[in-house]
TORLOTI-912076 format. One record per residue (C-alpha): residue in one letter; chain; x, y, z. Coordinates in Angstrom, 1 decimal. Example, Ala and Ser with C-alpha at 12.3 -4.5 7.8 and 13.67 -1.06 7.14 Angstrom:
REM TORLOTI-912076
> A; A; 12.3; -4.5; 7.8
> S; A; 13.7; -1.1; 7.1
//
This chain:
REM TORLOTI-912076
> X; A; -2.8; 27.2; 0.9
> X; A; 0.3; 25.3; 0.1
> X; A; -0.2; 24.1; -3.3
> X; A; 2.9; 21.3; -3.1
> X; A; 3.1; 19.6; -6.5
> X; A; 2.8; 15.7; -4.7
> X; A; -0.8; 17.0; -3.7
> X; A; -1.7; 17.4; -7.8
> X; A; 0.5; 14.3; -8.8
> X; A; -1.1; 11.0; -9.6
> X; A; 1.0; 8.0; -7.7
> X; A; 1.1; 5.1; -9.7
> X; A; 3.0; 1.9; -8.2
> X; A; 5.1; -0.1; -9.9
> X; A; 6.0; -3.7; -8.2
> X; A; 9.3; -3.9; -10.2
> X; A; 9.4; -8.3; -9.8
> X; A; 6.1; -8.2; -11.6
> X; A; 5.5; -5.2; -13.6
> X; A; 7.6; -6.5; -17.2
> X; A; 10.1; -8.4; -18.1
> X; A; 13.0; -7.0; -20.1
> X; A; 15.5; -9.7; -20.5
> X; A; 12.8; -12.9; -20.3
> X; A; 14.7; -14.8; -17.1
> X; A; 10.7; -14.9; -15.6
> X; A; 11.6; -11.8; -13.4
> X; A; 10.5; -8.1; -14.2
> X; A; 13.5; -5.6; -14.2
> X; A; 14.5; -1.9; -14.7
> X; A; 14.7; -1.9; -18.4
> X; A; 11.2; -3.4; -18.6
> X; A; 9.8; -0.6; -16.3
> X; A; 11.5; 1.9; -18.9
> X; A; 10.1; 0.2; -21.6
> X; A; 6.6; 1.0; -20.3
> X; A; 7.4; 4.6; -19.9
> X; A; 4.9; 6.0; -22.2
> X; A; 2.5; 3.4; -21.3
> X; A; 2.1; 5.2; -17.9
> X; A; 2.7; 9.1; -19.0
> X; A; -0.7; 8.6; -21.3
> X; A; -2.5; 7.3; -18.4
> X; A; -1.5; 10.8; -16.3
> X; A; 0.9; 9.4; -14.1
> X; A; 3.2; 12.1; -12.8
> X; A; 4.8; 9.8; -10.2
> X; A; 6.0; 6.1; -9.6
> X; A; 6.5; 4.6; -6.7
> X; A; 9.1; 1.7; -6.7
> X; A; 9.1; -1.1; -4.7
> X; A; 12.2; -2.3; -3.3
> X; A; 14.9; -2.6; -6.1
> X; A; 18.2; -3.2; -4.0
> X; A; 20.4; -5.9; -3.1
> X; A; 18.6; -8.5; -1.3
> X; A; 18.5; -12.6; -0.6
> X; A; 15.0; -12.0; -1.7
> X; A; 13.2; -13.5; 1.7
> X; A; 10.9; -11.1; 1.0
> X; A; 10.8; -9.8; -2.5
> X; A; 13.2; -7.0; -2.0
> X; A; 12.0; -5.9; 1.8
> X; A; 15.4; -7.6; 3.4
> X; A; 17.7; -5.3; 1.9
> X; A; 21.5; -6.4; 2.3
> X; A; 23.1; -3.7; 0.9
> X; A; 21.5; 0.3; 1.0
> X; A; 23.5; 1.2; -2.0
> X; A; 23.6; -1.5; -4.6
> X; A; 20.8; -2.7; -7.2
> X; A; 19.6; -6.6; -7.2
> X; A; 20.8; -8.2; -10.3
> X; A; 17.8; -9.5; -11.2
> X; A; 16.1; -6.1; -11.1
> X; A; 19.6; -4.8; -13.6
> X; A; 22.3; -2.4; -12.3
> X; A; 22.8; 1.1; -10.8
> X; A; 23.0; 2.4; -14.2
> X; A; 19.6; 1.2; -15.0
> X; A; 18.1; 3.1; -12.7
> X; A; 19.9; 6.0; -13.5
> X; A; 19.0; 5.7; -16.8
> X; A; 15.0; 5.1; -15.3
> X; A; 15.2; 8.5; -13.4
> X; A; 16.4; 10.1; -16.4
> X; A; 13.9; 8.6; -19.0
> X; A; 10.9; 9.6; -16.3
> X; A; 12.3; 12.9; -16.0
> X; A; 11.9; 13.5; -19.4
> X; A; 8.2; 12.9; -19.1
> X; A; 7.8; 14.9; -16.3
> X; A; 7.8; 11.7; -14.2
> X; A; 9.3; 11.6; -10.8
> X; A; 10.8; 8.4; -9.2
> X; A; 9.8; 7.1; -5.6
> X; A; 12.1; 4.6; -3.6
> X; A; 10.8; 2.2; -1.3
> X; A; 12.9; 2.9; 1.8
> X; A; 12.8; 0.2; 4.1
> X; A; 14.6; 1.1; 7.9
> X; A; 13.0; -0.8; 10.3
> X; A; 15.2; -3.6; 9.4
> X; A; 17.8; -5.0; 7.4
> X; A; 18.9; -8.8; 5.7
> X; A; 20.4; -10.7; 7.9
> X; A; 22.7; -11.1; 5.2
> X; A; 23.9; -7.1; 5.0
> X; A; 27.4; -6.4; 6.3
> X; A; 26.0; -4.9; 9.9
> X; A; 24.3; -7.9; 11.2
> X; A; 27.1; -10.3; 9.9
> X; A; 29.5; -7.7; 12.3
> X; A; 26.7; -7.6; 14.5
> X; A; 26.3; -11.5; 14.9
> X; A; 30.0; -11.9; 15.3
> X; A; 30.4; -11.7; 18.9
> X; A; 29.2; -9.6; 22.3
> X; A; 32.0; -7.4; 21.9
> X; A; 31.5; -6.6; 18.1
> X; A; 31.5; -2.7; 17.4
> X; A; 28.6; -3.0; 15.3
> X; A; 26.3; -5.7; 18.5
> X; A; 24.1; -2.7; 19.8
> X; A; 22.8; -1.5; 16.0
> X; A; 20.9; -4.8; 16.3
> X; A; 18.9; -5.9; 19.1
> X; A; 19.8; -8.7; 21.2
> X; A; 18.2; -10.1; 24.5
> X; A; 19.7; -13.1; 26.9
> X; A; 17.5; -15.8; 27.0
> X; A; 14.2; -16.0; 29.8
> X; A; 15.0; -17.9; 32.8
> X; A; 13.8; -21.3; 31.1
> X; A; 16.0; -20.5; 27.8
> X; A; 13.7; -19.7; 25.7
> X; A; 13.0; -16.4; 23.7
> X; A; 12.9; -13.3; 26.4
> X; A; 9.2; -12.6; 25.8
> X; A; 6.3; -14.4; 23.9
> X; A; 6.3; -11.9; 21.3
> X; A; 4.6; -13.3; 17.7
> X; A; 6.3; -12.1; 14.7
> X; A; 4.1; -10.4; 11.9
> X; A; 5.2; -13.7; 9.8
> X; A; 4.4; -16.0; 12.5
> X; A; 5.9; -17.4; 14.8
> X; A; 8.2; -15.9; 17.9
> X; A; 9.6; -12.6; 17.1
> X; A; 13.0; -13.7; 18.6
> X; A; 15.8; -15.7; 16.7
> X; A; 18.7; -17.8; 19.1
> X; A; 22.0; -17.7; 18.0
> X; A; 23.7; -20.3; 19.8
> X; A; 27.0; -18.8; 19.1
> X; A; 26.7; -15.6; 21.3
> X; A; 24.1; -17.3; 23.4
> X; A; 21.3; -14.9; 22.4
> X; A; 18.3; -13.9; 20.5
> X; A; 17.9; -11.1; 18.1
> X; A; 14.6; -9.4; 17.8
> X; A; 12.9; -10.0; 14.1
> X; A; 9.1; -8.1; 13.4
> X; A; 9.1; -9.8; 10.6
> X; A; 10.8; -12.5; 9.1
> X; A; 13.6; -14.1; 10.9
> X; A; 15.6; -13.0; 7.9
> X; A; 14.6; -9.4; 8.6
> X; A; 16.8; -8.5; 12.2
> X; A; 15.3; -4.9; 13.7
> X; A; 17.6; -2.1; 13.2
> X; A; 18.2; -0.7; 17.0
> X; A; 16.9; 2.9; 16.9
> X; A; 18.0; 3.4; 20.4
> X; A; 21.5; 3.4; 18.8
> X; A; 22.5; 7.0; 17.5
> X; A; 25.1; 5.9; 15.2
> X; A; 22.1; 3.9; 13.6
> X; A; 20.6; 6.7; 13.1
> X; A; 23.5; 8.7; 11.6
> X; A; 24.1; 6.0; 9.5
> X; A; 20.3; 5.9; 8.2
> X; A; 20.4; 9.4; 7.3
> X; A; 23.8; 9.4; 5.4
> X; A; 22.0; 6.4; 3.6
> X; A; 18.7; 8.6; 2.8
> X; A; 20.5; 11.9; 1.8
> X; A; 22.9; 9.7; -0.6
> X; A; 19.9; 8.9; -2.4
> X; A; 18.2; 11.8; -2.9
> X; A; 21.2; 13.8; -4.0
> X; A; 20.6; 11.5; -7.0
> X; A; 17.6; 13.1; -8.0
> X; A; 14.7; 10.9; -6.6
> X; A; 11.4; 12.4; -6.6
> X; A; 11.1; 11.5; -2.5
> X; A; 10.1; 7.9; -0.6
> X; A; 7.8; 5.5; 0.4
> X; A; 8.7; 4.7; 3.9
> X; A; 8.7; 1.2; 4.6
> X; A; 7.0; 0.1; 8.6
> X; A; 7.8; 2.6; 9.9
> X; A; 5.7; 2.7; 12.8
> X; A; 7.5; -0.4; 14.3
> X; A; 10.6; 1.1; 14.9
> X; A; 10.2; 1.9; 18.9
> X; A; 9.4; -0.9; 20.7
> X; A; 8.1; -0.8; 24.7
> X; A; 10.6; -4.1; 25.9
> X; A; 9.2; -2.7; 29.9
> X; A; 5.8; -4.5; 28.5
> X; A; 7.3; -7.7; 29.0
> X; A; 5.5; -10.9; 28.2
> X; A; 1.9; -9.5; 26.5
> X; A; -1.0; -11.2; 27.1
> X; A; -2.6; -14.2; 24.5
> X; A; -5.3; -16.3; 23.9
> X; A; -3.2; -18.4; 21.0
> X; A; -2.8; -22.2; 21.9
> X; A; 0.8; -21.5; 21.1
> X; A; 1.2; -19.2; 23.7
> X; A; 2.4; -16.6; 21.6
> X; A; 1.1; -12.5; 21.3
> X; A; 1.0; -10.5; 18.9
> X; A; 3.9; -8.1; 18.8
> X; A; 2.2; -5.2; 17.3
> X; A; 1.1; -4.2; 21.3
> X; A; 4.6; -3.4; 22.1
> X; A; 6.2; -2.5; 18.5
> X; A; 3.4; 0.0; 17.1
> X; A; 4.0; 4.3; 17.3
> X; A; 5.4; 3.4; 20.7
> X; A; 5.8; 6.4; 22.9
> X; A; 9.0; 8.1; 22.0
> X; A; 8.9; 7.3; 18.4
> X; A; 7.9; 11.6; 16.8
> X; A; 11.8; 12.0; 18.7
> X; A; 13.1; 10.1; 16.6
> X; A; 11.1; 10.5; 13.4
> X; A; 11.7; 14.5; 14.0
> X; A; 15.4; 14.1; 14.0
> X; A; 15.1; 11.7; 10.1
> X; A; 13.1; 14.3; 9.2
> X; A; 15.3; 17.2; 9.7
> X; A; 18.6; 15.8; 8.5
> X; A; 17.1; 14.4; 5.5
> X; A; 13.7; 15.0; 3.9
> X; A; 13.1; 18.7; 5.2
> X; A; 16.3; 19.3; 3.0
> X; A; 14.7; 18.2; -0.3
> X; A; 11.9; 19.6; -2.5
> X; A; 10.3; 15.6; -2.2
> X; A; 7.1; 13.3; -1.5
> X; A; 7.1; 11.4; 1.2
> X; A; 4.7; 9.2; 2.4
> X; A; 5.1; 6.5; 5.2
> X; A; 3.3; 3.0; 5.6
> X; A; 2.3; 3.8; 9.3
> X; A; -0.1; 1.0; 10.5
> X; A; -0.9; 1.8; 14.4
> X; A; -1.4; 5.4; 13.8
> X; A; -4.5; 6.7; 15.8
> X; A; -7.0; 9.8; 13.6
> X; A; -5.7; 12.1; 16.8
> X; A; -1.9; 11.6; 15.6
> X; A; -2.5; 12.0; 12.3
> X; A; -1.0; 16.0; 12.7
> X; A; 1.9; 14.8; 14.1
> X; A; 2.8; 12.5; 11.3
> X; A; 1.4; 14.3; 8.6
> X; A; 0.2; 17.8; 10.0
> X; A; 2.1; 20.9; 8.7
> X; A; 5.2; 20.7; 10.7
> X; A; 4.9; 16.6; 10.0
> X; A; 7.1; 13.9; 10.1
> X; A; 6.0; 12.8; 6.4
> X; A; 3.8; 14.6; 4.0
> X; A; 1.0; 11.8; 3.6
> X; A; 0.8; 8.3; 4.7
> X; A; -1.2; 4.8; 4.4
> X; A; -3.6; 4.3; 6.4
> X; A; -5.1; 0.9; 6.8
> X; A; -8.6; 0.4; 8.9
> X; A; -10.2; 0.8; 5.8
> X; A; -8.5; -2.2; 3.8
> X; A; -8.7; -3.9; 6.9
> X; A; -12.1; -3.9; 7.5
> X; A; -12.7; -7.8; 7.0
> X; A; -9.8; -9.1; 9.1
> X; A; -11.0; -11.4; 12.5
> X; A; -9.4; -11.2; 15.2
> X; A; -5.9; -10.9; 15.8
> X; A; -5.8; -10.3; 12.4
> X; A; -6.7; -14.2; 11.2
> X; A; -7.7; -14.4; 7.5
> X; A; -10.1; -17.3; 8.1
> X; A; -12.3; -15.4; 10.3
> X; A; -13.5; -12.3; 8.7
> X; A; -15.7; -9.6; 9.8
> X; A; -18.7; -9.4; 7.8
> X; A; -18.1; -5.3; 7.7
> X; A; -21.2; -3.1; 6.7
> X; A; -21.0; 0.3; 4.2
> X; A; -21.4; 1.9; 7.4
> X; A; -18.3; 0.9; 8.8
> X; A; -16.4; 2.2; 5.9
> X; A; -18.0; 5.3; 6.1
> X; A; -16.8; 6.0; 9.2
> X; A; -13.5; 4.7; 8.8
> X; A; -13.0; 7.6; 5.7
> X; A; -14.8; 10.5; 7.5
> X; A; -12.7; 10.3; 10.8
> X; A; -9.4; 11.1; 8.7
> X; A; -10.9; 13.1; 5.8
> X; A; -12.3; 15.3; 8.4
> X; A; -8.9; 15.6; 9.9
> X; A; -7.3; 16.7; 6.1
> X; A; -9.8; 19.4; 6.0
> X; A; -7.9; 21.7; 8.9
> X; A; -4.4; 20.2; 8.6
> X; A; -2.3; 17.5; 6.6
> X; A; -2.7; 15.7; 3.1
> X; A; -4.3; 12.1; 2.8
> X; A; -2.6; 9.5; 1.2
> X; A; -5.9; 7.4; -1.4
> X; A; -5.6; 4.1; -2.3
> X; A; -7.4; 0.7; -2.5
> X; A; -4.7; -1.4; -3.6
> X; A; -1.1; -2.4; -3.3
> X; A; 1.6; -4.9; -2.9
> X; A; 0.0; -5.7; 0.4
> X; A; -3.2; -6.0; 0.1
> X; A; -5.5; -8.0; -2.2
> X; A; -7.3; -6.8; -5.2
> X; A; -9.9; -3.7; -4.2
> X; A; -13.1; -5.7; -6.4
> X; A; -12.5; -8.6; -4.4
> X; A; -12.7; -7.0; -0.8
> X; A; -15.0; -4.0; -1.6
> X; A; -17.7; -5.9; -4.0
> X; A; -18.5; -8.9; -2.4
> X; A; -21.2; -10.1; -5.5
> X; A; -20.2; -12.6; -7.6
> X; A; -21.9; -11.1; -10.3
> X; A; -20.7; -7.9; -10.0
> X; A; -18.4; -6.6; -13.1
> X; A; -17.2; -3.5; -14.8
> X; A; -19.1; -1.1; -13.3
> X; A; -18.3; -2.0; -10.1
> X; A; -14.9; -1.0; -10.4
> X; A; -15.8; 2.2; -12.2
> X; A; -17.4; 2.8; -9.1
> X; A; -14.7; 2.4; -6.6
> X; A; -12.3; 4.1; -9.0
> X; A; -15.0; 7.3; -8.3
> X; A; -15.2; 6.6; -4.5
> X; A; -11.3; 6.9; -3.9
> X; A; -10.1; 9.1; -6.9
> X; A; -12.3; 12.4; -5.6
> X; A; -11.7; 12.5; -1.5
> X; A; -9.1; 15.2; -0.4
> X; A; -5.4; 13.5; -0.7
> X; A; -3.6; 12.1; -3.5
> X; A; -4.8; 9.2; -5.6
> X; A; -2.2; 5.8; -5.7
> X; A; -2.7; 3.6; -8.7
> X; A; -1.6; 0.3; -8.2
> X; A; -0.4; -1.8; -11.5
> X; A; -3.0; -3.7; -12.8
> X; A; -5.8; -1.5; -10.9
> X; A; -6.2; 0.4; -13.5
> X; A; -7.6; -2.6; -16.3
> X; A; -9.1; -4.5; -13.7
> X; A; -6.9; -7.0; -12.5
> X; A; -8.7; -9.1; -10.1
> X; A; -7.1; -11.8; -6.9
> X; A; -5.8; -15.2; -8.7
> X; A; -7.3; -18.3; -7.1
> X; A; -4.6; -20.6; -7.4
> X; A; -5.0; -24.5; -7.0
> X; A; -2.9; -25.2; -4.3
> X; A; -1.2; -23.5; -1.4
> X; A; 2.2; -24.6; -3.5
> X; A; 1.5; -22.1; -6.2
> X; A; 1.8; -19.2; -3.2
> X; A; 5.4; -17.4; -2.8
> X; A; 4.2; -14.8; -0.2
> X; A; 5.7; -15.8; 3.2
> X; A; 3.0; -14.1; 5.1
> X; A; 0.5; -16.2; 3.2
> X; A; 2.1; -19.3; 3.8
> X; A; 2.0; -18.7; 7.4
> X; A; -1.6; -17.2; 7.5
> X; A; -2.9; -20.9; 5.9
> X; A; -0.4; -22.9; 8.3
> X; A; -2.6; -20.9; 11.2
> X; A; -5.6; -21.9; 9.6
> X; A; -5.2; -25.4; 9.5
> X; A; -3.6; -25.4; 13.4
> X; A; -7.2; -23.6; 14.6
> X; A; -8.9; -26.6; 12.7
> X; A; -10.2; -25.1; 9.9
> X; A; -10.0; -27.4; 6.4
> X; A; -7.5; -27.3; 3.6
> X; A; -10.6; -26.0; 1.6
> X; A; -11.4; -23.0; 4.2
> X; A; -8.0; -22.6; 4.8
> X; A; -7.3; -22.1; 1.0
> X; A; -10.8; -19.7; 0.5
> X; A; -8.9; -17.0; 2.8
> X; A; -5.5; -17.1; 0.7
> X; A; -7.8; -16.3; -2.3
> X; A; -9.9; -13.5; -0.5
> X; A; -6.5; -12.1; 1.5
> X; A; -2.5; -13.2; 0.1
> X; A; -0.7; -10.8; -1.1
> X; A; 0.0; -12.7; -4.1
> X; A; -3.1; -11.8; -5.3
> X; A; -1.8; -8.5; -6.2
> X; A; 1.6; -9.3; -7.0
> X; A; 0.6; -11.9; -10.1
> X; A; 2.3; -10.2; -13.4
> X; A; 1.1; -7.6; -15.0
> X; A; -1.1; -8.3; -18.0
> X; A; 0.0; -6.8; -21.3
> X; A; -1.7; -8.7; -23.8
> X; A; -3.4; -12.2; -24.9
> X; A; -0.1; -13.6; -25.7
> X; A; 1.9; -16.3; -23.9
> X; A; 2.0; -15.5; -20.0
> X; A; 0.1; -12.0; -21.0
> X; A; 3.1; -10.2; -22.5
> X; A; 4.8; -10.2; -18.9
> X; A; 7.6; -12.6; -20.3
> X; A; 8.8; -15.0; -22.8
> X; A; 10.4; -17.1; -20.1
> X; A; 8.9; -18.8; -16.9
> X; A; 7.7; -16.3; -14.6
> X; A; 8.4; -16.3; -10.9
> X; A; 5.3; -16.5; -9.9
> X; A; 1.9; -17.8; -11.9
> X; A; 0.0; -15.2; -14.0
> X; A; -3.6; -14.9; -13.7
> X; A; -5.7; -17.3; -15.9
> X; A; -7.9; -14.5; -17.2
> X; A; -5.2; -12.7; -18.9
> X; A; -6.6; -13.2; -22.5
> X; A; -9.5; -11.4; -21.5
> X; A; -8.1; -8.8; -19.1
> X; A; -5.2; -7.2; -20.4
> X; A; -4.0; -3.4; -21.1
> X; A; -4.6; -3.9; -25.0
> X; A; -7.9; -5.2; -25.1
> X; A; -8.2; -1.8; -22.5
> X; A; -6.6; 0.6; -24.7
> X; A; -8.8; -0.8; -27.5
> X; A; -12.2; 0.0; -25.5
> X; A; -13.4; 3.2; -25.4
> X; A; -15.3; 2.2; -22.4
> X; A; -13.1; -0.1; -20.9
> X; A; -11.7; 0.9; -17.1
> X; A; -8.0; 2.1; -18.1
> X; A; -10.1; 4.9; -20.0
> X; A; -12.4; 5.5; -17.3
> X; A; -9.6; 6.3; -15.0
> X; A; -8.2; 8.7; -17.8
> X; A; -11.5; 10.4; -17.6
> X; A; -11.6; 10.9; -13.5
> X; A; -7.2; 11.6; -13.8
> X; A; -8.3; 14.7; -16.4
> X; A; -11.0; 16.0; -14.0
> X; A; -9.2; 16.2; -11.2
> X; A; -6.0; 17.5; -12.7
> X; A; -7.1; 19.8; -15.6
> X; A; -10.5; 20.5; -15.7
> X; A; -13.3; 23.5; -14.9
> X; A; -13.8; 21.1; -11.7
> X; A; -10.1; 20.0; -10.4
> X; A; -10.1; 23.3; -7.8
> X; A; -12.9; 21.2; -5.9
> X; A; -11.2; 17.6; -6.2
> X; A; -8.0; 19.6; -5.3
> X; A; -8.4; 21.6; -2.4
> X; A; -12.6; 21.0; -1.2
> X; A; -13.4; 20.3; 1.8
> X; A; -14.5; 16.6; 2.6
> X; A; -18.1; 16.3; 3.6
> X; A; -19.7; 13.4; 4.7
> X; A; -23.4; 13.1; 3.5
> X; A; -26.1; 10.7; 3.3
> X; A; -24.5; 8.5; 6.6
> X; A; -27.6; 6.7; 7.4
> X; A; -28.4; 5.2; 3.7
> X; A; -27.6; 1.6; 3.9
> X; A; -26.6; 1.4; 0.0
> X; A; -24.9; 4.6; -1.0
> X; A; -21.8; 6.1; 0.3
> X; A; -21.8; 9.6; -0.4
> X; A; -19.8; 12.8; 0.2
> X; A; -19.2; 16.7; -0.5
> X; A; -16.3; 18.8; -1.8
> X; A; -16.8; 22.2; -0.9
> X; A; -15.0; 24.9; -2.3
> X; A; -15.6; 28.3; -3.4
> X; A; -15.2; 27.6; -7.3
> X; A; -18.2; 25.1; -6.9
> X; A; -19.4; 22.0; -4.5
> X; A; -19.5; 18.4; -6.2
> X; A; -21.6; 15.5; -4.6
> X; A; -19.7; 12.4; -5.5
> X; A; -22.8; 9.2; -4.9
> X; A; -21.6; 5.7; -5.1
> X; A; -24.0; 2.7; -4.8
> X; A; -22.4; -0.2; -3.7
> X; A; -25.3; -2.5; -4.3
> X; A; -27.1; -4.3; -7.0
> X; A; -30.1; -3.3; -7.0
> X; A; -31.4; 0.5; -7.5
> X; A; -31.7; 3.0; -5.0
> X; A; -32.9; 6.6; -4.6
> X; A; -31.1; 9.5; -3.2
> X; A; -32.2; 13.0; -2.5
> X; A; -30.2; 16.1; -1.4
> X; A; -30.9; 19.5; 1.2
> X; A; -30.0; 21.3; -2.1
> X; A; -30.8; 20.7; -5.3
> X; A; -28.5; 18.9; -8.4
> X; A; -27.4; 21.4; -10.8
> X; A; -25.8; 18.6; -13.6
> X; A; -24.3; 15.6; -13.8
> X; A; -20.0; 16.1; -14.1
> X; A; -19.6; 12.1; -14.7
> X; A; -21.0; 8.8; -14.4
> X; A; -20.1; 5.4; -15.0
> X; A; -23.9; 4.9; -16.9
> X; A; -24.4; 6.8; -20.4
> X; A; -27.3; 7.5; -18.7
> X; A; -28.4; 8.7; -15.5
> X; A; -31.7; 8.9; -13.7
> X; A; -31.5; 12.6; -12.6
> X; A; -34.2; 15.4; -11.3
> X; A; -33.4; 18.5; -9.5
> X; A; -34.4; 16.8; -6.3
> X; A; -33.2; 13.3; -6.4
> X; A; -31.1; 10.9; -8.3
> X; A; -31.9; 7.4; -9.3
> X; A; -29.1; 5.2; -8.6
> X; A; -28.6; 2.2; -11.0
> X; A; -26.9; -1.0; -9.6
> X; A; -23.3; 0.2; -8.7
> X; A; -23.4; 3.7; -10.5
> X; A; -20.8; 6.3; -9.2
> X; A; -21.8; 9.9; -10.0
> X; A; -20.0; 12.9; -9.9
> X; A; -22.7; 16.1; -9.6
> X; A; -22.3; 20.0; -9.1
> X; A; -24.4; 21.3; -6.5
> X; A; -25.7; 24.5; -5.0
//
């Protein structure tokens, strides 16, 4: 077994613009994440993941870098972050950078060469198409921001290719010296001592141009560019060659954002001769997206979808690879408001989906604010929204004819803003985040919902995830949580999802009800005692288990 030390780590995400604010200019920097230091070592963190912290024009909070080897101002300087790998290190907590190398600003020194002129040295490490036969883009390829994927520069008389924003030009992998240059960029940084990467889109950067225009059913006439831009054939080549001049070199954690990725590739990305050691899956925080991926049309998902979303790639952990656990991040909105879709459902709740991720075989990601129960912010107006991809998610709404009031009911179930509102320290003005005006609005229930009141309640969330972090990392049951096999049990109960860890030092049953009301479980074997539960009391027999409305449980079996 290869016992890695990112496979017993706890991940705990830090989203640097929100996270605290050291110097009150409304913006959370380095100095405030170092302030919090201790905050995050009592919890049992053991690694942070940092979201993009270098230079950047800020299109999209940090994701448009425009210089690889510089620190935004706003964020603080070079030093600051040397000083925040130090001051981690000395509490046995390791640093991960957000590397983002699908694309760069428009505003970093390549394009600018790149955008000079045809002949420019630097034209090919960008990509750049003549216009179609009518003058318009070369192929009706959507952008992941909306709109065509394919900016016109009407001084060389072409378009560049954007995924994203139009700010955010594709790198050219086909380009070798890109490569080179990539590599020189990621071994730079982890010569300083970083604890490994989160790799940023990954997945999108072979694209398939021989596919031409793809095939829509928009009224603008525009496909989405995922088809042609998604783990492309001929993408492990290059992913095998980043892997050997960089990351194979280094004692690190890697784990790569890799939307597109199919259960049946999973060895190849993650397997034991891997391109990455874990990465983010996504069908599972997916699950209510309509088609195309429109917020305003959601699928009403059953319990049994997710099952099967978690057992296809749990099963493939069992024989080979490491899974990557989470529920939230920047990304995505907050877990209680897409898993627990009851109005009335509270604290327990998110006890329980603490329990359903925490214990499956891969290694947990906290996102800040998951931990005291931060939940999505439903803001008044679509004004109040920074998050570009929100923005254009409503602007689609409203062209498909829904209302301004439906339109604005999917920013609050799906913007990314929802998880990127600042973090909430206390009761005080803009809950402890800042004394100045901060960037973006902070979540009205702050004075309720905050880490203090948390660290003052014995039975408050932040303390049940201290509780489930001990088990699994120091406890007579963490050899189970660790290395067990993933067993899916009880598939057909509409109310329960429920699985196995086997292991030769004991089997643990973990049951979670995602319902209301009670339900009833029984077993092939028989329950030897209850490990943990989110109820002081639980409704156990040697045969069965009475579940109370949302109870997680946590039992050795024979």
């Amino acid at each position: 077994m290869n016992e890695k030390w990112w496979k017993q780590s706890i991940v705990y995400q830090v989203y640097p613009k929100s996270f605290h604010d050291n110097n009150h200019d409304g913006i959370g920097d380095l100095q405030g994440i170092i302030k919090k230091l201790d905050y995050l070592k009592d919890l049992g963190i053991d690694l942070i993941w940092l979201s993009p912290v270098y230079q950047s024009p800020m299109d999209d909070n940090g994701y448009d870098i425009s210089d690889y080897y510089k620190i935004a101002p706003e964020f603080g300087t070079m030093e600051d972050l040397d000083e925040l790998i130090e001051e981690a290190r000395k509490r046995d907590i390791k640093i991960m950078m957000d590397l983002v190398i699908n694309h760069s600003s428009d505003e970093h020194e390549w394009f600018i060469e790149s955008k000079r002129s045809k002949n420019s040295p630097k034209r090919d490490w960008y990509i750049w198409r003549d216009p179609a036969s009518d003058g318009g883009p070369p192929t009706n390829w959507r952008s992941v921001f909306g709109g065509s994927a394919w900016e016109y520069d009407a001084n060389t008389n072409q378009y560049y290719l954007h995924v994203f924003s139009r700010k955010q030009p594709d790198l050219n992998w086909e380009n070798k010296e890109v490569r080179q240059e990539l590599a020189k960029m990621v071994s730079w940084w982890l010569d300083k001592g970083i604890g490994g990467f989160r790799v940023d889109a990954i997945t999108f950067i072979k694209k398939s141009f021989e596919l031409g225009n793809l095939q829509t059913y928009a009224a603008d006439g525009l496909a989405n560019i995922q088809e042609a831009s998604l783990n492309q054939p001929g993408i492990h080549e290059f992913l095998h060659e980043l892997r050997e001049a960089t990351f194979a070199n280094y004692d690190i954690a890697t784990v790569a954002e890799a939307p597109g990725v199919q259960d049946a590739d999973l060895p190849l990305y993650v397997g034991e001769n891997g391109h990455f050691n874990m990465l983010f899956e996504f069908n599972h925080v997916d699950l209510d997206l309509g088609p195309e991926g429109k917020w305003a049309e959601p699928v009403n998902w059953s319990l049994s979808d997710l099952k099967q979303i978690m057992k296809k790639s749990q099963e493939v952990y069992n024989t080979t690879g490491w899974g990557a656990l989470y529920i939230e991040n920047h990304d995505h909105p907050r877990s209680f408001t897409k898993f627990i879709r009851k109005a009335e459902a509270d604290l327990r709740a998110q006890k329980m989906l603490a329990v359903f991720y925490m214990f499956m075989k891969g290694t947990p990601f906290i996102y800040q604010g998951q931990e005291i129960g931060m939940v999505n912010a439903h803001f008044s107006s679509i004004e109040d929204y920074d998050d570009l991809a929100t923005i254009d998610q409503y602007q689609v709404a409203i062209q498909d004819g829904h209302t301004h009031e439906e339109a604005l009911k999917a920013v609050w179930r799906r913007s990314r803003d929802n998880s990127r509102t600042p973090m909430q320290w206390d009761c005080s003005s803009n809950a402890g985040f800042t004394n100045g005006n901060p960037w973006l609005n902070v979540n009205s229930n702050y004075p309720k919902v905050n880490v203090e009141n948390n660290i003052k309640d014995s039975e408050s969330l932040y303390h049940f995830y201290k509780k489930l972090i001990n088990l699994r990392k120091d406890s007579h049951y963490s050899e189970s949580l660790l290395w067990g096999d993933y067993v899916s049990i009880l598939e057909d109960h509409p109310e329960v999802f429920a699985y196995k860890r086997v292991h030769k030092s004991g089997n643990l049953v973990i049951l979670c009800n995602f319902t209301d009301k009670e339900t009833t479980v029984e077993l092939d074997g028989t329950f030897q005692e209850i490990v943990l539960s989110n109820y002081s009391n639980s409704g156990f027999s040697k045969e069965h288990m009475n579940l109370k409305p949302y109870e997680a449980v946590v039992c050795l079996v024979d």
